[in-house]
N, C-alpha and C positions, 0 to 999 in steps of 0.2 A: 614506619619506614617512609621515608619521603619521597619523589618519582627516580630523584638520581640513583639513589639505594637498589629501589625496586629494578633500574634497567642494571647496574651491576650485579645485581642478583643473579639476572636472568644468563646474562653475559657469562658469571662464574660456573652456572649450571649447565647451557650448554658445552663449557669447554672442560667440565668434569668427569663427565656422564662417561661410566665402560658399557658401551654400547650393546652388550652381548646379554647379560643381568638384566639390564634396565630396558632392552627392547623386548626380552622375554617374558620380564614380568609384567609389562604394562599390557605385551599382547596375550597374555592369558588372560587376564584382567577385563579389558572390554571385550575381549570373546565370550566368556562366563557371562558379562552383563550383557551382551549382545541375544547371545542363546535366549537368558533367562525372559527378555523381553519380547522375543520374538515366539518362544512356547513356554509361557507361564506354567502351563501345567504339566507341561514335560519334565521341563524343570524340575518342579515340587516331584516327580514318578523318580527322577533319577536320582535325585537327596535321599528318599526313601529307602531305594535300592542299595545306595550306597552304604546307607546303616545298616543296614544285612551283612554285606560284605565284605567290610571294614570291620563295624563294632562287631559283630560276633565273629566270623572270619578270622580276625585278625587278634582276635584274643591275647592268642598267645604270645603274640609279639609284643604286643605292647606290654602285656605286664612285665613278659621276663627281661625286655629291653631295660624298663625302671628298677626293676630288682636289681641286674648286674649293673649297672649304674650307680646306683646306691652302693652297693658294695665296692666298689671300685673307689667312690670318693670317701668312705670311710678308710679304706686302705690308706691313702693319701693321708686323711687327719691322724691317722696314730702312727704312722712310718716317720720316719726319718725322712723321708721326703715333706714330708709339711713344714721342716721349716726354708724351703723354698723361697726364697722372696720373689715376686712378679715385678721384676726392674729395680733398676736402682732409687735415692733418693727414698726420701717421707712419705706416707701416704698423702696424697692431696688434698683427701675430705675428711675433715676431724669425725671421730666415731657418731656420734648424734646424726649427722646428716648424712653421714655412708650407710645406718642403720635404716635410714628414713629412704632414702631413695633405694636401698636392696630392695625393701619390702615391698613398693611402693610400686617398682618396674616388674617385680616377680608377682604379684599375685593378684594385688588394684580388684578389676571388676570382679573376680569371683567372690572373693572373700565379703565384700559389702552384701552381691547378689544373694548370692548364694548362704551367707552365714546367720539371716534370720530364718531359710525356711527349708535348708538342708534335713538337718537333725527332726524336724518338724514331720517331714515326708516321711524317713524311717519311721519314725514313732509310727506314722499311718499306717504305712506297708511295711513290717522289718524285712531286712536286707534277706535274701533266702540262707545264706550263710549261718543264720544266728534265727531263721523261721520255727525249728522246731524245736527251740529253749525258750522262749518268750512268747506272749500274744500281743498282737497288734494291738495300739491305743490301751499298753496296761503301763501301769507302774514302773515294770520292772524293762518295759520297750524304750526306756528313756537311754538306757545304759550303751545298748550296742548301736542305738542312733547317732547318740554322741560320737562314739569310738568309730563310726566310718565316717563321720565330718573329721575326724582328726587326722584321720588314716590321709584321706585325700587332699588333708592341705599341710600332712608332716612331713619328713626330710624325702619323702618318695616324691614331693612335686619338683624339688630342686636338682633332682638328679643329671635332668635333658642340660639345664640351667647351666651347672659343674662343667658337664662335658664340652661344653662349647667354651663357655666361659675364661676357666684353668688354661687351657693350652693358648687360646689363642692371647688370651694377657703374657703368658710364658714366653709364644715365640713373638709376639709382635713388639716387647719391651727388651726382650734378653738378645734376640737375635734380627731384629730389626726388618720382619716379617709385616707383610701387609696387612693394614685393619680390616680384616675381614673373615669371613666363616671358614673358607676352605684352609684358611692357614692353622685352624686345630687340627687339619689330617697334614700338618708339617712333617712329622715323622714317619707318613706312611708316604707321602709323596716326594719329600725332598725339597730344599729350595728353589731349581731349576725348573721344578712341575709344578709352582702355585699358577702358572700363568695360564697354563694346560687345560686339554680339553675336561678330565677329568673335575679339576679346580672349578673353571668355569659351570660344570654345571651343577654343581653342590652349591655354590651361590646364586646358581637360579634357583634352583629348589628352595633354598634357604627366604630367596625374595617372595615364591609363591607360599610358600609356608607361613611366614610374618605377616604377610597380606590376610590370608584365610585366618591365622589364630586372634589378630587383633578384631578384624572385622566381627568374629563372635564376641567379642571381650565388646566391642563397639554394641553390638545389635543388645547383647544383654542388659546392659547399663541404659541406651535409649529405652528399651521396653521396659524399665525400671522408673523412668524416668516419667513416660506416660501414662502407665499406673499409677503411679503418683499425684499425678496432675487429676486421675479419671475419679482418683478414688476421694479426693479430697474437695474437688470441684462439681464433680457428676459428668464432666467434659469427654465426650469421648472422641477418639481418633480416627480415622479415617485411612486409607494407606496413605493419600496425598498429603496430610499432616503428621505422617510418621515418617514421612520421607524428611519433609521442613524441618520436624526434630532433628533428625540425625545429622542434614547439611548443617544447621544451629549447631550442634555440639563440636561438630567438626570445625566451623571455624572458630569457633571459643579456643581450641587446644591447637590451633594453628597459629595463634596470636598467643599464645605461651611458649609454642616452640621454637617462634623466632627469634624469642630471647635468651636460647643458649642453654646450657650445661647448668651451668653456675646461678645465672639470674632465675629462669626457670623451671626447669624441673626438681633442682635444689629446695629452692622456697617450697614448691607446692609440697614436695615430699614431708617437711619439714608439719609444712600445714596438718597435713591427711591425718599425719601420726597424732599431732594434738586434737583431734574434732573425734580421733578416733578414740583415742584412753578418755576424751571426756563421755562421751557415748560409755562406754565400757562401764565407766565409772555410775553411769545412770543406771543401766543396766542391773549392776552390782548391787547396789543401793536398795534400787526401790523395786525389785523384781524378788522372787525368792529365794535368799541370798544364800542361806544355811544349803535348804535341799539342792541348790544348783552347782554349789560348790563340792556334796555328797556327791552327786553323779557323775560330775565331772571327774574325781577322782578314781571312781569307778570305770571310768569309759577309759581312763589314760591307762589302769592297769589293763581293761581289755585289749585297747588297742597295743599294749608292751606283748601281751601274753598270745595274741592271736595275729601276729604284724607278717607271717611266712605265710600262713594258711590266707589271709586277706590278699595279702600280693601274687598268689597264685591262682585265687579262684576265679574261672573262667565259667563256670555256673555252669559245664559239662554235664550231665547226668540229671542235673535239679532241675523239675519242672519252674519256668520261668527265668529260671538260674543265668542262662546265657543272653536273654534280652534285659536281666538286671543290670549283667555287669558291664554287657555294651550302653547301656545308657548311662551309666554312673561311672564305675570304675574305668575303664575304657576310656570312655569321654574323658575324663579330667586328664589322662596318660595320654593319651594324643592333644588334647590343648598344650599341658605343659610341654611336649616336644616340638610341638610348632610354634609355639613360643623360644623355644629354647632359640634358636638364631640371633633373634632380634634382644632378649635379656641376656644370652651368652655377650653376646655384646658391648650391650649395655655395663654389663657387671666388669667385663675386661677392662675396659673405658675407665670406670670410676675407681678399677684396683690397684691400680699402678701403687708397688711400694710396700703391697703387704705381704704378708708370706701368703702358701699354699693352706697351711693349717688353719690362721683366722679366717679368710674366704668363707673355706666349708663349715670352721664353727658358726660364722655368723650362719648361712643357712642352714645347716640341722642345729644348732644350737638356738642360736636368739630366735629367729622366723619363725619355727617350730614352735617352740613356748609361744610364741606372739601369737601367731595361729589358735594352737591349743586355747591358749585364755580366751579367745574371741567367738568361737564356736562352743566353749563349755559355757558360757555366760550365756551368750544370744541363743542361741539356742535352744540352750538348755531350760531358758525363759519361757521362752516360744512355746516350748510345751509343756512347761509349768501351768504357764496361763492358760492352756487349753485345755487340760485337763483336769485343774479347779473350774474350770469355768467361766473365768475371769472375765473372758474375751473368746471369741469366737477366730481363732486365725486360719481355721482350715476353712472354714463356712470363706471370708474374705480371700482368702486362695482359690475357693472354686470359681468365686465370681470374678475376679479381678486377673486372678493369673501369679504367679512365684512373687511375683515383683512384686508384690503386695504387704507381703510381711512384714519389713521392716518397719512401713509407715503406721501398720496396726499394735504392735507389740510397742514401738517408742512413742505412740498415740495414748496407751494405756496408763503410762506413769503420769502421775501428778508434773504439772506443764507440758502435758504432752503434745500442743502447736508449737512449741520451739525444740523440741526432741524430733519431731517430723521434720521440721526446718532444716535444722541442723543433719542428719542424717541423708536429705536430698542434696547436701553442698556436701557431705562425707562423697555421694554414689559419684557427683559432677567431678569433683577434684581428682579421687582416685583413677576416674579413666581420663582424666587430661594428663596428669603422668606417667600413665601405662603409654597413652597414645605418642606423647612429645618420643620416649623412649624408643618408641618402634620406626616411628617416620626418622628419628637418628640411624638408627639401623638399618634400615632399608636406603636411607641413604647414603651411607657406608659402603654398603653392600654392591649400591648401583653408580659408584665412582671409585672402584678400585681400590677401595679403604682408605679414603679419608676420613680422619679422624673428624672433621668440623665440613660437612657436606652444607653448600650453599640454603639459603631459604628456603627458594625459590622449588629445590629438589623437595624437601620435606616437604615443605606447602602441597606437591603435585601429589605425593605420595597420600599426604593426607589426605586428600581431597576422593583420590579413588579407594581408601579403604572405607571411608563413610559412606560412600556409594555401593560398595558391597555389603555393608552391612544394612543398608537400604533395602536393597534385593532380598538379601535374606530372611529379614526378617517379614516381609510383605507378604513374602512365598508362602514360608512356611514355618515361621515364629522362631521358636524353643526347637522344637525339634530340627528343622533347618539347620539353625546353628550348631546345633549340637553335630548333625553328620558330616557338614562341613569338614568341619576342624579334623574330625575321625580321618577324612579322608585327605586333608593336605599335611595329616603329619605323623602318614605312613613313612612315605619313603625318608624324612627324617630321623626316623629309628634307629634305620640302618647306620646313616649317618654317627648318630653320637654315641653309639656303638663302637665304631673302629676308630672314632676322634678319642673319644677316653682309654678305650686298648691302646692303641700307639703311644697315646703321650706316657700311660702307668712303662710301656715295656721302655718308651724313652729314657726316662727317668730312671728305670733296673738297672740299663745297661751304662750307665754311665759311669765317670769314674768315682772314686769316693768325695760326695763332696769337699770343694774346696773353699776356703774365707773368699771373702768379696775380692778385695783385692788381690790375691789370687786369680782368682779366675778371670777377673778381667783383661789378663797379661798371657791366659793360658787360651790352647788352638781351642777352637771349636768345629766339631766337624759331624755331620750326620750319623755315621757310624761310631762314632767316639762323643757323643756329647757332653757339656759341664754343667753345672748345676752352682746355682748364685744360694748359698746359705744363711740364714740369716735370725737373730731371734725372734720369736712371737711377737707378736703386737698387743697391744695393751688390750 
C-alpha cells in the first residue's frame, strides 16, 4: 500500500467504526493486557481458576449446547428446509476453493497442532471413558485414541459454526439484514431490534469471543513454531523472543489480509489443502500404511458406536473423569464456540448462493471425512512409531512440548528435512487463514456489518490479538490458552443456542415453500416468513 492508500485507509476506518463493539472490545482487550502485566502472577492464579470453573463447571453446557446444535443442523440437512437457497444468484466460489477456505477458516491451527500428537496422548493416558477396556501404551489403546481425535474434529466442531453461520447468510442475503452476528437472533429480535441494546451486546460478546478464540488458535501455532525452530536448531526462546515470534507472524497474515477475500485468503486456502494431502500422502506411504488404516477403521466404528455416550460425558463420578473432559472435550467445545462468530461469518460471506443443505454437507460431510483421514493417518502413525520403536515421540514431547510431534514423526520418513519443511509452511499458512478470517470478522462486527471492513480496521484488530496471544502464552503456555478460550466462549453458548432455535422455529412456521420467483413478489413478514427454494448444489 502506498502512503495515499495508507491515509484513505485510515480515513475509511475511522468513519466506519460502530463505536459501541469496537470501543468494547478494544477496552477489554488492553485491560486484560493491562491486568496481565501489571500482576503476572495474578494473572496465571485467575486462568487457573478459571479452568475449574468453566471446564468443569460448566461441563454440561458446553457438551449439551453442541449436541443440540448438532441435531438441529442435521434436521436442516434432511428436512425440506435444506433446499433453502442463502440468496439469490450462483454460488461465487467454484467448489474447490469453497471447500478450501470452509476448512481452512473452520479448523487451521488445531488440526496441524494438534493432529500429530492428540491420538499420541490417548494412547499414553486413555480417555477415562474407554480406561477400563484397554491399557494405556497397549495395542489395543490405539483404537479409542483415534475415535476421540475424531470425535473432536467431527461434525460436533461445526455445530457453534452452523448456528451463526445458516441464519445470518439467510437473513442478511434474503432479507437484507446487517453483516453481522446479532442478525442470526433475526427471528427472535425482529428487524427493528438488530440495532438494540440487546443486538449490541451479542456483538460485543461476539468481538470478545473472536478476540480470545483466535488468540489460542495464535499462541498454539507460535509455540509450534518455536518448537520447531528449538528442536531443529538447539535455539531456545526466551519470553522476549517469543513475543518477536508472535508480533513476526502477526504481520505476515496482516500483509495477506490486506489483499482481500479473493486474492488472499482464497489462494492460501487453496495452498494449505495442497501441502496438506501431500503431507497426507507422505504419511500414508511411508508410515505403516496397512495397520494404520486397520485402526482407523476401527476408531471410525468406535467413534459411530459410542458418539452419544462421548457427547455427554462430563467425567461425573470417574476418578479424573471431570479434569479429563474439561481439558479435552470441553476445551475444543468452547474453542469451536468462540470461534463460531468470527467463522459463522466467515462461511456466510463465502455462501451466498448455495442451499441450506450443501453448507451443512460440506461440514458433516466433506470436513468430517477430511478431518477423520488426517487424524487416522497422523496419528495413527504417531503411535505406530512409538510403539515399534521407530522413534521416540513421547520422549521428544516431554522435552520439547505437543509442538513437537509433527517435526519428529515427518523427521522419520525417508527425506525427512523437507517433510519438517514443508509441514512448518503447512503450521504458518493455516493460521494466516484462520487469522485473515477472523480480523474479517471482527471487522464486521466493529463497523456495523460491512461486508469489506477497511485495512486499516483489520490491521488494528490483528495487531491486538498477537498481543494476546503474546500474554498468553508467556503466562502460562498450553494451559493458559486452553482456559482462556473455556472462558470467552461461555456466554457464546448461549448465544448459538437461541440463534439455531429461532432460525429451525423460523423456517416451521413459514409458509409452504414457494419457487424463487414466487417469492420474490410475495410479502415477507416476521410473523409470516417465506422461504427461497431451490436445488442442491452440485
Amino acid at each position: 500500500m502506498n502512503g495515499r492508500s495508507v491515509v484513505e485507509s485510515i480515513r475509511s476506518f475511522r468513519s466506519e467504526v460502530d463505536p459501541v463493539p469496537f470501543a468494547a472490545g478494544a477496552l477489554a482487550t488492553f485491560a486484560f493486557l493491562a491486568y496481565t502485566a501489571a500482576d503476572t502472577e495474578g494473572a496465571a492464579a485467575a486462568i487457573d481458576a478459571a479452568f475449574v470453573t468453566f471446564g468443569q463447571g460448566l461441563a454440561w453446557l458446553y457438551l449439551g449446547t453442541v449436541l443440540a446444535l448438532v441435531g438441529a443442523a442435521g434436521y436442516l440437512l434432511v428436512s425440506r428446509y435444506g433446499r433453502v437457497r442463502l440468496g439469490e444468484g450462483d454460488p461465487e466460489y467454484g467448489t474447490a476453493s469453497y471447500v478450501a477456505m470452509f476448512f481452512s477458516a473452520g479448523l487451521s491451527a488445531g488440526i496441524v497442532f494438534f493432529g500429530p500428537v492428540e491420538a499420541l496422548l490417548h494412547y499414553q493416558t486413555v480417555p477415562p471413558l474407554f480406561a477400563g477396556e484397554v491399557a494405556a501404551e497397549s495395542s489395543a489403546a490405539a483404537v479409542p485414541a483415534v475415535a476421540y481425535t475424531v470425535f473432536h474434529y467431527g461434525v460436533s466442531a461445526w455445530g457453534g459454526y452452523l448456528a451463526i453461520g445458516i441464519p445470518v447468510a439467510y437473513f442478511a442475503y434474503r432479507h437484507d439484514a446487517p453483516f453481522r452476528v446479532s442478525t442470526a437472533l433475526y427471528p427472535v429480535l425482529g428487524s427493528d431490534r438488530l440495532d438494540g441494546v440487546v443486538a449490541r451486546t451479542v456483538d460485543t460478546l461476539a468481538v470478545i469471543a473472536t478476540i480470545g478464540g483466535i488468540a489460542t488458535g495464535l499462541g498454539f501455532i507460535a509455540t509450534q513454531l518455536l518448537t520447531g525452530v528449538t528442536f531443529r536448531t538447539g535455539i531456545a526462546f526466551g519470553d522476549a523472543e517469543t513475543v518477536a515470534v508472535i508480533v513476526g507472524i502477526t504481520v505476515l497474515f496482516t500483509l495477506s489480509l490486506v489483499a482481500g477475500v479473493s486474492r488472499g485468503i482464497r489462494r492460501l486456502s487453496v495452498f494449505n489443502i495442497a501441502i496438506m494431502t501431500l503431507l497426507l500422502g507422505v504419511a500414508l506411504v511411508a508410515g505403516p500404511t496397512t495397520d494404520v488404516l486397520n485402526v482407523g477403521v476401527a476408531a471410525l466404528g468406535t467413534y459411530a458406536t459410542s458418539f452419544f455416550e462421548m457427547s455427554l460425558f462430563t467425567g461425573s463420578g470417574v476418578e479424573g473423569g471431570a479434569g479429563w473432559t474439561a481439558a479435552w472435550t470441553v476445551f475444543y467445545w468452547s474453542w469451536w464456540i468462540a470461534w463460531a462468530p468470527f467463522v459463522g461469518l466467515f462461511l456466510a460471506r463465502i455462501s451466498r448462493g448455495r442451499t441450506i443443505r450443501s453448507v451443512v454437507a460440506t461440514a458433516f460431510g466433506t470436513m468430517t471425512a477430511v478431518s477423520a483421514l488426517w487424524f487416522t493417518v497422523v496419528g495413527g502413525t504417531s503411535i505406530r512409531l512409538q510403539e515399534s520403536g521407530a522413534v521416540d515421540v513421547l520422549g521428544a514431547v516431554g522435552e520439547f512440548g505437543d509442538g513437537v510431534s509433527g517435526y519428529v514423526i515427518f523427521g522419520a520418513f525417508p527425506g525427512g528435512e523437507l517433510w519438517q519443511l514443508l509441514f512448518l509452511v503447512l503450521v504458518t499458512t493455516f493460521f494466516l487463514t484462520s487469522a485473515d478470517s477472523s480480523t474479517l470478522a471482527v471487522g464486521m462486527l466493529t463497523t456495523g456489518g460491512s461486508r469489506e471492513p477497511s485495512g486499516a480496521n483489520r490491521v488494528f484488530w490483528g495487531v491486538l490479538q498477537g498481543a494476546i496471544a503474546s500474554v498468553l502464552v508467556v503466562v502460562g503456555g498450553a494451559t493458559a490458552l486452553r482456559s482462556s478460550v473455556i472462558v470467552t466462549g461461555a456466554p457464546f453458548a448461549l448465544v448459538c443456542l437461541v440463534a439455531m432455535g429461532g432460525f429451525v422455529r423460523w423456517l416451521s412456521a413459514s409458509e409452504e415453500p414457494l419457487p424463487a420467483d414466487e417469492t420474490d413478489r410475495a410479502p415477507n413478514s416476521p410473523s409470516v416468513p417465506s422461504a427461497t427454494v431451490a436445488e442442491d448444489d452440485d
